[in-house]
C-alpha positions as CSV (number, residue, x, y, z in Angstrom):
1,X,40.6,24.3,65.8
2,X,36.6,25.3,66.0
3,X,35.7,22.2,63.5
4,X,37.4,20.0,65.8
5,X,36.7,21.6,69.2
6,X,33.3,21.3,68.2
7,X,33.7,17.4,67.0
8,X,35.2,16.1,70.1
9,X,32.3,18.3,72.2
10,X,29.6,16.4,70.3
11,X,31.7,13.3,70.8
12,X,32.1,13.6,73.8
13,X,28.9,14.9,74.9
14,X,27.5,11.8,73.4
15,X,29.1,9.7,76.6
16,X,26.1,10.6,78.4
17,X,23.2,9.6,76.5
18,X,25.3,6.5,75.1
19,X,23.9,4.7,78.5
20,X,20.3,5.5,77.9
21,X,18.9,2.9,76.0
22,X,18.4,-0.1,77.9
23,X,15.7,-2.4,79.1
24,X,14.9,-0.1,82.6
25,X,13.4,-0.9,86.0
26,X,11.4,2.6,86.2
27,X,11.1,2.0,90.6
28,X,14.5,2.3,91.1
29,X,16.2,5.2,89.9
30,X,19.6,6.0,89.0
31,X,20.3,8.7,92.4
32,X,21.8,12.1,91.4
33,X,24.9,13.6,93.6
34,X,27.1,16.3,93.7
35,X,31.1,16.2,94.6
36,X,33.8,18.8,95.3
37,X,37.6,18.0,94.5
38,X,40.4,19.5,95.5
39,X,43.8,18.2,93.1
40,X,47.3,18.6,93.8
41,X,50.6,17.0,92.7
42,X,53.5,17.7,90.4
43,X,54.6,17.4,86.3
44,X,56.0,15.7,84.2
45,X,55.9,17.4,81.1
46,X,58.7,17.4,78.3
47,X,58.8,20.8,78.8
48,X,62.5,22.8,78.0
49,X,61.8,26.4,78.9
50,X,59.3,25.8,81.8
51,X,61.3,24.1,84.4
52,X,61.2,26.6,86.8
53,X,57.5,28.0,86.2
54,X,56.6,23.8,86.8
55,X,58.9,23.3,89.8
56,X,55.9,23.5,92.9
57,X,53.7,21.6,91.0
58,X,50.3,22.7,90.5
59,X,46.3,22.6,92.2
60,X,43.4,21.7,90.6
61,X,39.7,22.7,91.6
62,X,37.1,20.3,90.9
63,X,33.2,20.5,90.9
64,X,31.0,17.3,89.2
65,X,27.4,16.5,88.7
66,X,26.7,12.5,88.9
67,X,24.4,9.7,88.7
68,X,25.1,6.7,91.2
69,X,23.5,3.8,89.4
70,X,21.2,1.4,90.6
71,X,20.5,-1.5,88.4
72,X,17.5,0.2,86.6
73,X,20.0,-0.8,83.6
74,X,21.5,-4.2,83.1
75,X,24.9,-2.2,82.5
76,X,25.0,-1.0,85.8
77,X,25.2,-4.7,87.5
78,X,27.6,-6.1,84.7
79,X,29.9,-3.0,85.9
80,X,29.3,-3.1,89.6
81,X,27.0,-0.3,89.9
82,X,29.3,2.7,88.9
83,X,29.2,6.5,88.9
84,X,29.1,8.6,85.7
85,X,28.0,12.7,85.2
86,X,29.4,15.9,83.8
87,X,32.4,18.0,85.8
88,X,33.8,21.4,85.8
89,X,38.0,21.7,86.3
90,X,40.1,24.8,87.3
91,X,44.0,24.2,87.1
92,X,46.1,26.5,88.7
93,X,49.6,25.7,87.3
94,X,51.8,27.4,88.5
95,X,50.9,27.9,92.2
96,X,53.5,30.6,93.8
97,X,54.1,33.0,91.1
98,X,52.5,35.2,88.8
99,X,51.7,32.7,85.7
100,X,52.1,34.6,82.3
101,X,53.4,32.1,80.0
102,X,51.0,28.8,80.5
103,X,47.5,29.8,81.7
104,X,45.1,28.1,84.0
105,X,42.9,25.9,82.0
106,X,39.5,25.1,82.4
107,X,37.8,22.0,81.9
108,X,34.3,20.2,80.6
109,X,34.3,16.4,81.0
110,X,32.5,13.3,81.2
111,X,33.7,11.1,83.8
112,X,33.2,7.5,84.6
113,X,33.6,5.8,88.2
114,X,33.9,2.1,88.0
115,X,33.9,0.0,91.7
116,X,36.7,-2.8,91.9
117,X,36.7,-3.6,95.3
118,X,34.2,-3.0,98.1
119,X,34.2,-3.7,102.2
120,X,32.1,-2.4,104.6
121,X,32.0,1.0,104.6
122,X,34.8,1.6,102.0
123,X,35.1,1.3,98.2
124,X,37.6,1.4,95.5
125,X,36.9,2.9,92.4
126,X,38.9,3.3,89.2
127,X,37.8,7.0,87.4
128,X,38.4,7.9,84.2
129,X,37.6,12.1,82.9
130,X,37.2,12.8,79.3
131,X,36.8,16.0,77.7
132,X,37.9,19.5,76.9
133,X,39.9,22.3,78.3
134,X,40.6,25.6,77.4
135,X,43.4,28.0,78.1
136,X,43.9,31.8,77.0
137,X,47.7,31.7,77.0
138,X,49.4,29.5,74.3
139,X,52.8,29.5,72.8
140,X,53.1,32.8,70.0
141,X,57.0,33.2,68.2
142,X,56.7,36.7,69.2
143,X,54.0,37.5,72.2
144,X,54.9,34.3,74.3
145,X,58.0,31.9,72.8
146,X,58.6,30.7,76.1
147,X,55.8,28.2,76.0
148,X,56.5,25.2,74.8
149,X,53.6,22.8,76.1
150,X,50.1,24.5,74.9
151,X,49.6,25.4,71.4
152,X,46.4,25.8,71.3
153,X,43.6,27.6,73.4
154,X,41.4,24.1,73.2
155,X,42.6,20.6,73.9
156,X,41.8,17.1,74.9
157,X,41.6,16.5,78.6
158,X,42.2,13.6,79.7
159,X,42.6,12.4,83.9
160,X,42.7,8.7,85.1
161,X,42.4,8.3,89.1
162,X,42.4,5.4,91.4
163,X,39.8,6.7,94.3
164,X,38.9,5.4,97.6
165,X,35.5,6.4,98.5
166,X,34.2,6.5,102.7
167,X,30.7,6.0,103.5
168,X,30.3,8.7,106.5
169,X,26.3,9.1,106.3
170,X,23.5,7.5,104.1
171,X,23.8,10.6,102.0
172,X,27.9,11.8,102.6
173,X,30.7,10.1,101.0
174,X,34.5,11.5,101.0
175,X,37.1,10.2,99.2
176,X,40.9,10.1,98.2
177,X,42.5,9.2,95.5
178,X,45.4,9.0,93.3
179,X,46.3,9.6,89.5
180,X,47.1,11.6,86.3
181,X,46.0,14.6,84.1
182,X,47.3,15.4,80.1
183,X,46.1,18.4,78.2
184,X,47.4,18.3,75.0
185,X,45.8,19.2,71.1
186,X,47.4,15.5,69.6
187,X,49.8,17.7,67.3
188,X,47.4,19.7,65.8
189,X,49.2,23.0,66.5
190,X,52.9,22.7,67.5
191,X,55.0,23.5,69.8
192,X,53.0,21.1,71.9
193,X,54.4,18.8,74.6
194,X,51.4,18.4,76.6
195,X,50.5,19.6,80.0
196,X,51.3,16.3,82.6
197,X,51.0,16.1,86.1
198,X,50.2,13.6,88.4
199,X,49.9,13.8,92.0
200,X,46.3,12.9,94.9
201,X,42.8,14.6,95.3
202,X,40.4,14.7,98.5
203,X,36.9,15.6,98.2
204,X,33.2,14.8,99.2
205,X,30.4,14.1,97.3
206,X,26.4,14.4,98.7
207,X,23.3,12.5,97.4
208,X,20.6,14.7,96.6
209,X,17.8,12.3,97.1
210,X,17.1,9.5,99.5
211,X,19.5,6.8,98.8
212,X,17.8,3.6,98.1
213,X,17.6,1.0,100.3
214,X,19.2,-1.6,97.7
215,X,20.3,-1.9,94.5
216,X,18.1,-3.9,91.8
217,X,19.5,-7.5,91.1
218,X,18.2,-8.8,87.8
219,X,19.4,-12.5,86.3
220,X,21.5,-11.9,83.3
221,X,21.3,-13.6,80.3
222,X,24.5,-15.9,79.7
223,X,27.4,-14.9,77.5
224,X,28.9,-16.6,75.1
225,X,32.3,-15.6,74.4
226,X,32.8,-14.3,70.3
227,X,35.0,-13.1,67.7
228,X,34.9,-10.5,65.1
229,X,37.1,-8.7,62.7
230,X,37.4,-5.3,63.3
231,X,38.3,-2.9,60.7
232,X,38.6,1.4,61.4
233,X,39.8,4.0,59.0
234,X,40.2,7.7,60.2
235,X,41.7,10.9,59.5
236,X,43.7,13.7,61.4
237,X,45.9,16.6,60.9
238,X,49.3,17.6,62.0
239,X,51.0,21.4,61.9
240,X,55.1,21.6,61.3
241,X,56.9,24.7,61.7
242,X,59.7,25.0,58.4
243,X,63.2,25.7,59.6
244,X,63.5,27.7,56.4
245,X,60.8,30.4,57.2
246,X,59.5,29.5,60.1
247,X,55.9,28.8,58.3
248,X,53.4,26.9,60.2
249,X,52.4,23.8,57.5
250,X,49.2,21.7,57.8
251,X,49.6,17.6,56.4
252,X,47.0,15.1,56.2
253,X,47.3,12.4,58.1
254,X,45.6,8.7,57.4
255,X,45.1,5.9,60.0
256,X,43.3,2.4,58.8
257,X,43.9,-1.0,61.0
258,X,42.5,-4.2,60.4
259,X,41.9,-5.9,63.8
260,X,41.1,-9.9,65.2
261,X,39.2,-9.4,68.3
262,X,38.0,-12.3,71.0
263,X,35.2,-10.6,73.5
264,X,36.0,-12.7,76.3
265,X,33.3,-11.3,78.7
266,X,30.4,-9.0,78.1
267,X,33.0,-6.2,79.2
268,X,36.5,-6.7,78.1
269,X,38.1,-7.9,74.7
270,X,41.3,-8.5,73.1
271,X,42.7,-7.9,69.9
272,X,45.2,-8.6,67.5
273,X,45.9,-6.0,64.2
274,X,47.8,-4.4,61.6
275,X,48.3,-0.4,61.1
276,X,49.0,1.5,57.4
277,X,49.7,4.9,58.5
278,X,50.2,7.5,56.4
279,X,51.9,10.8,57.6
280,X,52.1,13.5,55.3
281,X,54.5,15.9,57.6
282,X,56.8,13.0,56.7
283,X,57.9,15.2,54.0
284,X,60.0,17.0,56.3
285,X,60.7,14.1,58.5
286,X,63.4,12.5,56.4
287,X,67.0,12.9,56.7
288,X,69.0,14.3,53.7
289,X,66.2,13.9,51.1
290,X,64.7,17.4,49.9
291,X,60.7,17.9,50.4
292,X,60.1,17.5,47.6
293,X,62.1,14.3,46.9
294,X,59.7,12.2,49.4
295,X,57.2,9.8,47.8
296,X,54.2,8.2,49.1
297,X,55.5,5.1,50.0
298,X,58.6,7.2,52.1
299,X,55.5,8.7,54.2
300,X,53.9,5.2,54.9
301,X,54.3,3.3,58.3
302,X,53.3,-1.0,58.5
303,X,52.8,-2.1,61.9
304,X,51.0,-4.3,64.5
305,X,49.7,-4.0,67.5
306,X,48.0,-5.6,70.7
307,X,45.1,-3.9,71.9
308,X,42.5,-4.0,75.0
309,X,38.5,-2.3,74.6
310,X,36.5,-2.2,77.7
311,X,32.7,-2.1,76.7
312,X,31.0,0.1,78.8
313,X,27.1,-0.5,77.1
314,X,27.5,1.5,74.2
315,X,30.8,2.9,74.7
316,X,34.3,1.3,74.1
317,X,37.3,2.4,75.4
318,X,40.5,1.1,73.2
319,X,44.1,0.9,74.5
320,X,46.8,-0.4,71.8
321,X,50.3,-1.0,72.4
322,X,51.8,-1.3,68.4
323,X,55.7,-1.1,66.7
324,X,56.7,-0.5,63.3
325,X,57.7,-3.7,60.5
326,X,58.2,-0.9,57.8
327,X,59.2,2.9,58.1
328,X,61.4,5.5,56.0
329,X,61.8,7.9,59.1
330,X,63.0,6.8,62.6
331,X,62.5,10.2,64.1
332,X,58.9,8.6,65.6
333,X,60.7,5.4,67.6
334,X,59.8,1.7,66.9
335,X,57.5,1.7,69.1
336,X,54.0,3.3,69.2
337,X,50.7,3.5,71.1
338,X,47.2,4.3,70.3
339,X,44.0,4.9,73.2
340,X,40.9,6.7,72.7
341,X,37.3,5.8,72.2
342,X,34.3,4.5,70.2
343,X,30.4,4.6,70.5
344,X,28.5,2.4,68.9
345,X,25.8,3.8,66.3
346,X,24.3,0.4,65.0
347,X,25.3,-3.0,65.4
348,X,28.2,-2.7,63.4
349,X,29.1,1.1,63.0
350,X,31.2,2.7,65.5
351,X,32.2,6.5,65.4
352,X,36.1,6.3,66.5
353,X,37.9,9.0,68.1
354,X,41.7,8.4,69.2
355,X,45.2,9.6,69.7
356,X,47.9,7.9,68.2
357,X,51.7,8.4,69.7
358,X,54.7,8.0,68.7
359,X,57.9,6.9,71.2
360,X,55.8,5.3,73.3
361,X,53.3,8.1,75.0
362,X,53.9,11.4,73.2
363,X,51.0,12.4,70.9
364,X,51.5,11.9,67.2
365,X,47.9,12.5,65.8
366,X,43.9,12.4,66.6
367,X,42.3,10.1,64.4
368,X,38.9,11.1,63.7
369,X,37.0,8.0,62.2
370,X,34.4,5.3,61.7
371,X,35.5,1.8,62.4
372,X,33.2,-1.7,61.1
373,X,32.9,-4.8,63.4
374,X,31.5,-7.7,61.7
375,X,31.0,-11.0,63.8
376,X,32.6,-14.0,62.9
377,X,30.1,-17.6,63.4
């Protein structure tokens, strides 16, 4: 898991300067802040042995570093003048016991804080946390069975909130909000449910600098509404643990869509596309036909899918809702979702980082990729 702990880190970590580049207004500064959360709420993990280890729901500890941005960017107007930083988490999940089975992960992320609606004196923001966690106890067949959500010491975090933010002083905020966490490793070491919870936070935040008086208004350059063909290819890997031996057995995975795309504003898009998915743990995956008996084309999946990206300057963020047309194995469902990431390196290359599922939500594999967007005139 290092190579791939240390992929989505850079990924990741590559959020942040993503924003950087962008014709500036060098007077008004982008204001740094910090923000304490507190987290609580309850799961709703898959989980079969855990029930009663889950049943008081869980607390979450939260600590972020921010920038509050004030139209030194053009990004920042076209997005309402959001938040984005670095944060620290600290789950505690199982809140009344001693907890020897699931750990207490902690978390690095990049987070993003988008306003929607502002009155007065209040705002509501939609906030989305991406990153890493880590957690010392995992599931082992002998030291901890029990544990059937973590596999893995590192995973993808993952935490979408809907926050309402109070103005109490020029330089004090507090807030409550509203949302959901996932921890999960996208199948790359099994058992693995996932860690879900969802439940509300409080916290405050505190500018440390003079606010500024007002936010920079610049006039934007008008958009025209495009098209492009979109096409990504990436790779992944899944673990499988034989009934025979109880071996633990790495396949390769393959993901490659080919995707119609209409921007329809300088943030959003939608798309249209078509999947070949290859799954080599397939091989196991078939009723009544030996291992060895599966072919190629058995391991294969055709579909289609609708799909959202929100542009965020450099960064997209994709959401695809897909089902099958072909498939040899039914054990995945019919239908199928995919949501992760891209950052644009040139004009045309993205770097592509998400999870597919399978059955709706439950993580199937990450796709680690490049994807191509050429324009259409």
């Amino acid at each position: 898991m290092s190579k791939g702990a240390a992929i989505l880190f850079l990924f990741f970590s590559g959020l942040l300067p993503a924003f950087a580049q962008d014709d500036r207004v060098d007077s008004i500064k982008s204001q740094p802040y910090l923000e304490l959360l507190y987290h609580s709420g309850i799961f709703w993990s898959r989980t079969e042995n855990l029930q009663e280890q889950f049943d008081q729901g869980y607390r979450a500890f939260e600590a972020r570093f921010g920038l509050q941005t004030t139209g030194r960017r053009a990004w920042h107007q076209i997005h309402k003048f959001p938040k984005y930083g670095l944060g620290l988490q600290y789950s505690d999940l199982v809140k009344t016991r001693k907890d020897s089975i699931v750990g207490n992960p902690f978390g690095l992320f990049a987070f993003y804080s988008a306003p929607w609606l502002s009155t007065g004196r209040f705002t509501l923001n939609t906030d989305i946390s991406v990153g890493l966690s880590y957690t010392s106890l995992v599931y082992h067949p002998v030291k901890n069975p029990m544990n059937d959500v973590v596999a893995s010491h590192i995973n993808l975090y993952f935490g979408f909130n809907f926050r309402l933010y109070m103005q109490l002083s020029r330089r004090m905020q507090m807030n409550v909000g509203a949302g959901l966490t996932h921890h999960s490793n996208g199948r790359i070491h099994v058992p693995q449910k996932g860690v879900n919870s969802w439940g509300w936070s409080a916290g405050l935040n505190y500018m440390l600098a003079e606010p500024v008086k007002a936010y920079y208004y610049r006039e934007l350059p008008q958009f025209k509404p495009f098209q492009e063909i979109q096409i990504m290819a990436g790779v992944g890997t899944v673990e499988v643990i034989t009934m025979e031996k109880e071996e633990e057995v790495r396949y390769f995975n393959f993901s490659m869509t080919t995707e119609y795309a209409i921007h329809f504003t300088p943030k959003t898009a939608m798309t249209l596309g078509l999947d070949v998915l290859y799954d080599g743990s397939l091989e196991r995956g078939i009723k009544g036909i030996d291992p060895a008996d599966v072919t190629t084309y058995q391991k294969l999946y055709l579909g289609t899918h609708l799909g959202y990206q929100y542009t965020i300057h450099r960064v997209t963020l994709l959401f695809n809702l897909g089902t099958y047309f072909r498939q040899s194995s039914y054990d995945r469902g019919f239908w199928f979702g995919r949501a992760g990431g891209r950052i644009r390196l040139t004009e045309k290359l993205h770097l592509h980082l998400a999870i597919k599922t399978k059955n709706g939500i439950r993580s199937d594999w990450i796709e680690w990729g490049l994807a191509c967007h050429l324009p259409l005139r």
